[in-house]
Backbone as CSV, one residue per row, in Angstrom:
resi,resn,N_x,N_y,N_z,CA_x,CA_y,CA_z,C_x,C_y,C_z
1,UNK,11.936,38.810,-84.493,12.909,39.749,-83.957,14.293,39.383,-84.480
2,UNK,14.984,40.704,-84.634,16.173,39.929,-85.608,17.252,40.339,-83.712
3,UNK,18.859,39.850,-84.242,19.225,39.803,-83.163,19.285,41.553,-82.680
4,UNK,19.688,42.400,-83.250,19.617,44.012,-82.711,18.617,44.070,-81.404
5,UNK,17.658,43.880,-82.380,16.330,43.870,-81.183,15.866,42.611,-79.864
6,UNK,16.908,42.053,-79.945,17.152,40.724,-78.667,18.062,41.580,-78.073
7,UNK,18.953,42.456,-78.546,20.048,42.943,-77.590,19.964,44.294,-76.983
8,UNK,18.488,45.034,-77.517,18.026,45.847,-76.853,16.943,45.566,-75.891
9,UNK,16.522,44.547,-75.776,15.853,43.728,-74.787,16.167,43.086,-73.626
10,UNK,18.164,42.969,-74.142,18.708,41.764,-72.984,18.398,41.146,-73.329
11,UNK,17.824,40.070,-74.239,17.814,38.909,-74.622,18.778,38.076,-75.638
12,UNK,19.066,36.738,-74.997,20.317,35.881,-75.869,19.208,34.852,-77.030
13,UNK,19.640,35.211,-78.002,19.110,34.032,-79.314,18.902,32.460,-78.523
14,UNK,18.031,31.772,-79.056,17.883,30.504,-78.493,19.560,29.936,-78.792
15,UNK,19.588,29.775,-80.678,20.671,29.521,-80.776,22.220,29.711,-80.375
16,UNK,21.900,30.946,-79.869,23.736,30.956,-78.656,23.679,30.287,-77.920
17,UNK,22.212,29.951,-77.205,21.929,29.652,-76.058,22.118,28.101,-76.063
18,UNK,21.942,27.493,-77.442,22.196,26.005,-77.561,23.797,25.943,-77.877
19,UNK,24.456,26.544,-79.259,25.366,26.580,-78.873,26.711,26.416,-77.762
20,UNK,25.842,27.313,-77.201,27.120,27.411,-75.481,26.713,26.165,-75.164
21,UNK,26.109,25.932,-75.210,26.160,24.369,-74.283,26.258,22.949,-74.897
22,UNK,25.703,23.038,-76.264,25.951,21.946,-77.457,26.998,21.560,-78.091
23,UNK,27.556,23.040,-78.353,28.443,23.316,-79.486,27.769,23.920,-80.499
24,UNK,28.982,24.267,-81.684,28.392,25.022,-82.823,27.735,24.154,-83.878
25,UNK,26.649,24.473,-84.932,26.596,23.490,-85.864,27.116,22.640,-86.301
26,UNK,27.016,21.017,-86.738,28.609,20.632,-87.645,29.121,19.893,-86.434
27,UNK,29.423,20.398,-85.405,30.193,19.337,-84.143,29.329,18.280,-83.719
28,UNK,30.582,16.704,-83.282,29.472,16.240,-83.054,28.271,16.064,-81.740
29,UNK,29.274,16.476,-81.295,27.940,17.350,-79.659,26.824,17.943,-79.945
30,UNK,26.630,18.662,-80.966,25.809,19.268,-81.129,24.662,18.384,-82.434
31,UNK,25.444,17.414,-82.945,24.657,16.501,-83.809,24.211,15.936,-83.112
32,UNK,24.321,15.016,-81.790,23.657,14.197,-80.887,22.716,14.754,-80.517
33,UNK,22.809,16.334,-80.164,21.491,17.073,-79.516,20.515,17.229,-80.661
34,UNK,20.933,17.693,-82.057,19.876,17.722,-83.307,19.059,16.132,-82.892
35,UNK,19.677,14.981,-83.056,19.346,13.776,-83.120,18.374,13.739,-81.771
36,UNK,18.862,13.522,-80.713,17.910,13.869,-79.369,16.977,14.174,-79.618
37,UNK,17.226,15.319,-79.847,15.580,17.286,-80.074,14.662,16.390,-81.349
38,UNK,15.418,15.435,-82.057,14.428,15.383,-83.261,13.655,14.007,-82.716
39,UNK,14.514,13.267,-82.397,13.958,11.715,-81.639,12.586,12.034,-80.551
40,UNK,12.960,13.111,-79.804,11.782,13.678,-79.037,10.860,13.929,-79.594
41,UNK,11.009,15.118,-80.732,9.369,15.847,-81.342,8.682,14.440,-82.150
42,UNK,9.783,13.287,-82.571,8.824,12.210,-82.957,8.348,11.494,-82.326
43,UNK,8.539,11.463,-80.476,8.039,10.902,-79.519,6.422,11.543,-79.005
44,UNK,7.012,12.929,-79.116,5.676,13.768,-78.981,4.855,13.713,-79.733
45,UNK,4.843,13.464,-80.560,3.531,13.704,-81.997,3.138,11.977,-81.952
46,UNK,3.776,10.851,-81.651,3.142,9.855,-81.553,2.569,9.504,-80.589
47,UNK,2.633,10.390,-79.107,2.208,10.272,-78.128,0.846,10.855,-78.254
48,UNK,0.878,12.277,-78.721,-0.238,13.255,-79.165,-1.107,12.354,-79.903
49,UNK,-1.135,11.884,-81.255,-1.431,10.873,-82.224,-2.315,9.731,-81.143
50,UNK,-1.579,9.463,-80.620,-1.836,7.457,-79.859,-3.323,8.106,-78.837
51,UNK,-3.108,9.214,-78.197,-3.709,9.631,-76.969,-5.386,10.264,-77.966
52,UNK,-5.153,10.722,-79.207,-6.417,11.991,-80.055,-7.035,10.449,-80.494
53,UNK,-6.520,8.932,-80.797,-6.777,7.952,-81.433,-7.366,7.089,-80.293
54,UNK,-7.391,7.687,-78.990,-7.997,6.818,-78.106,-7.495,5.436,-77.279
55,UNK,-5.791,5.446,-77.873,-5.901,3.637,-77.578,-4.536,4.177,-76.262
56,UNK,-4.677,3.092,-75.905,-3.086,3.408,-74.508,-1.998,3.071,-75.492
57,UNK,-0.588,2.832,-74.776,0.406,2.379,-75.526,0.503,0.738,-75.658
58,UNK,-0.148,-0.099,-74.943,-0.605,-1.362,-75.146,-1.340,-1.740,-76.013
59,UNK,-2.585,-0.641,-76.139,-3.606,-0.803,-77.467,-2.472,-1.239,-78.893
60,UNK,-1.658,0.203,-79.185,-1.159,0.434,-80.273,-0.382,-0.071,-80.253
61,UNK,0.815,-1.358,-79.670,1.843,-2.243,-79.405,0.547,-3.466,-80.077
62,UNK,-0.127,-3.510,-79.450,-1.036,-4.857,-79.968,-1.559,-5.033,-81.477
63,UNK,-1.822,-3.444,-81.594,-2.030,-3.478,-83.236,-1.448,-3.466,-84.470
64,UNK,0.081,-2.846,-83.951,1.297,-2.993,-84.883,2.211,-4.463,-84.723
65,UNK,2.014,-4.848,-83.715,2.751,-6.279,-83.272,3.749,-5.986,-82.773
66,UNK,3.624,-5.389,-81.977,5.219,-4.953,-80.777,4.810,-4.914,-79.532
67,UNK,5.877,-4.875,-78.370,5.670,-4.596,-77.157,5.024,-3.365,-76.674
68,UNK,4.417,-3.132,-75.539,4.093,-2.013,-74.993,5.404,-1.025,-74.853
69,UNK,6.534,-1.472,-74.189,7.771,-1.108,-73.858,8.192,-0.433,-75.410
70,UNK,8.161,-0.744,-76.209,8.995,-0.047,-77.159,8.232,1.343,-77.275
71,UNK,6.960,1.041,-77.681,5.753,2.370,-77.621,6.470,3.418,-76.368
72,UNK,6.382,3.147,-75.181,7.009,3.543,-74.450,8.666,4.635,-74.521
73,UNK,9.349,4.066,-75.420,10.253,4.035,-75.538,10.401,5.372,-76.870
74,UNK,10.092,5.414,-77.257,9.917,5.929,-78.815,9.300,7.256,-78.213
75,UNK,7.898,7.064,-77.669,7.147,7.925,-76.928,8.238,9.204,-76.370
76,UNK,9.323,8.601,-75.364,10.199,9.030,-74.371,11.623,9.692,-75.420
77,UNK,10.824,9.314,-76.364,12.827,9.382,-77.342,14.066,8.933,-77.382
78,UNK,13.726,7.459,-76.857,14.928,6.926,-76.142,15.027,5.553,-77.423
79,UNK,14.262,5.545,-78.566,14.656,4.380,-79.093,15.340,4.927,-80.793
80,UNK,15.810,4.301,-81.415,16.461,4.759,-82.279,15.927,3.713,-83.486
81,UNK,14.740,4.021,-84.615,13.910,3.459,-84.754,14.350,3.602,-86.520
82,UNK,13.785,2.664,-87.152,14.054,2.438,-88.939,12.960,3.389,-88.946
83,UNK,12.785,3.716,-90.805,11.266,4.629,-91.008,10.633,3.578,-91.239
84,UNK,10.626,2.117,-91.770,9.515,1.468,-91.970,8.998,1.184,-90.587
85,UNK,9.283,0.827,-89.738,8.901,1.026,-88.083,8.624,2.273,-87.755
86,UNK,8.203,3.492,-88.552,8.205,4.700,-87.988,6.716,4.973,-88.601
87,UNK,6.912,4.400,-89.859,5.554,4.445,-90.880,4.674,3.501,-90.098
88,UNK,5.111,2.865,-89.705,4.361,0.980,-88.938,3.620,1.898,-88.093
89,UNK,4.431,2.511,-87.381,3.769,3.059,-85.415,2.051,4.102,-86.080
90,UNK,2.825,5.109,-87.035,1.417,5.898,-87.418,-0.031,5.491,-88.451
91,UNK,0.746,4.339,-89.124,-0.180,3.612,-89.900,-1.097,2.656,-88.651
92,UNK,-0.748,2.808,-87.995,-1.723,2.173,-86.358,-2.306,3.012,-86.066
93,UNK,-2.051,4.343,-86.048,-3.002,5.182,-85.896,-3.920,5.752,-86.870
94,UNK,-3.888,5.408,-88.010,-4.656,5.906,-89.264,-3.905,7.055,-89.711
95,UNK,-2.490,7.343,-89.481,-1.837,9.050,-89.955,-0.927,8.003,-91.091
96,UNK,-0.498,9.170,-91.662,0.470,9.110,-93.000,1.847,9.367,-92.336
97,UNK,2.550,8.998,-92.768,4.330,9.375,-92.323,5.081,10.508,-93.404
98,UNK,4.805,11.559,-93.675,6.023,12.039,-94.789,7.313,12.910,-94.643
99,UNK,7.974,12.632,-95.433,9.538,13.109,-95.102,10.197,14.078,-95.729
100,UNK,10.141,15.214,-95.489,10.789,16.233,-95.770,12.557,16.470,-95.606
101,UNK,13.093,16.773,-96.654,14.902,16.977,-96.207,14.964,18.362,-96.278
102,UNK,15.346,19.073,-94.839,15.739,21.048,-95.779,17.251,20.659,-95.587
C-alpha cells in the first residue's frame, strides 16, 4: 500500500509512527532505536536457533565457553556483542553468520 491508500483507510505509515517518537532518520535518537530494533531481531533468531537446536541457554553457554547470563543477555538484546562472538554463538548451533550492508 503506498501512502494515498493508508490515508484513505485512516491509517499512519509505521514510519511516521516511529518517527514521532524516535525522531527522523540520521538523528541520534533514532540511531539508538535502529541499534535496539536490530540488537533484538539478533536476540530473536538466536533464541529461535538455540530453542529448533534443542539445547537451553546453559547448554549453548557450555558449548561456546561462556556464561549462561550472557546467552541470556544477547537473547534479551541487552548485550552489545563483536561479530566474532556473534559467529561463535551460531557456530554452536550448527548455523552460518552472514552479513549483508544495504
Amino acid at each position: 500500500m503506498d501512502k494515498k491508500d493508508l490515508e484513505k483507510l485512516n491509517l499512519t505509515p509505521i514510519e511516521d509512527l516511529i518517527a514521532e517518537d524516535f525522531g527522523e532518520i540520521g538523528t541520534p535518537e533514532r540511531e539508538q532505536f535502529d541499534m535496539e530494533c536490530d540488537a533484538f531481531i539478533i536476540g530473536e533468531q538466536l533464541k529461535d536457533e538455540r530453542l529448533r537446536a534443542g539445547l537451553t541457554q546453559e547448554q549453548l553457554a557450555d558449548k561456546i565457553g561462556t556464561k549462561k547470563s550472557f546467552i541470556s543477555r544477547v537473547e534479551r538484546g541487552n548485550a552489545d556483542i563483536q561479530l566474532s562472538t556473534l559467529v561463535k554463538l551460531f557456530q554452536g548451533l550448527g548455523r552460518k553468520v552472514s552479513v549483508r550492508v544495504i
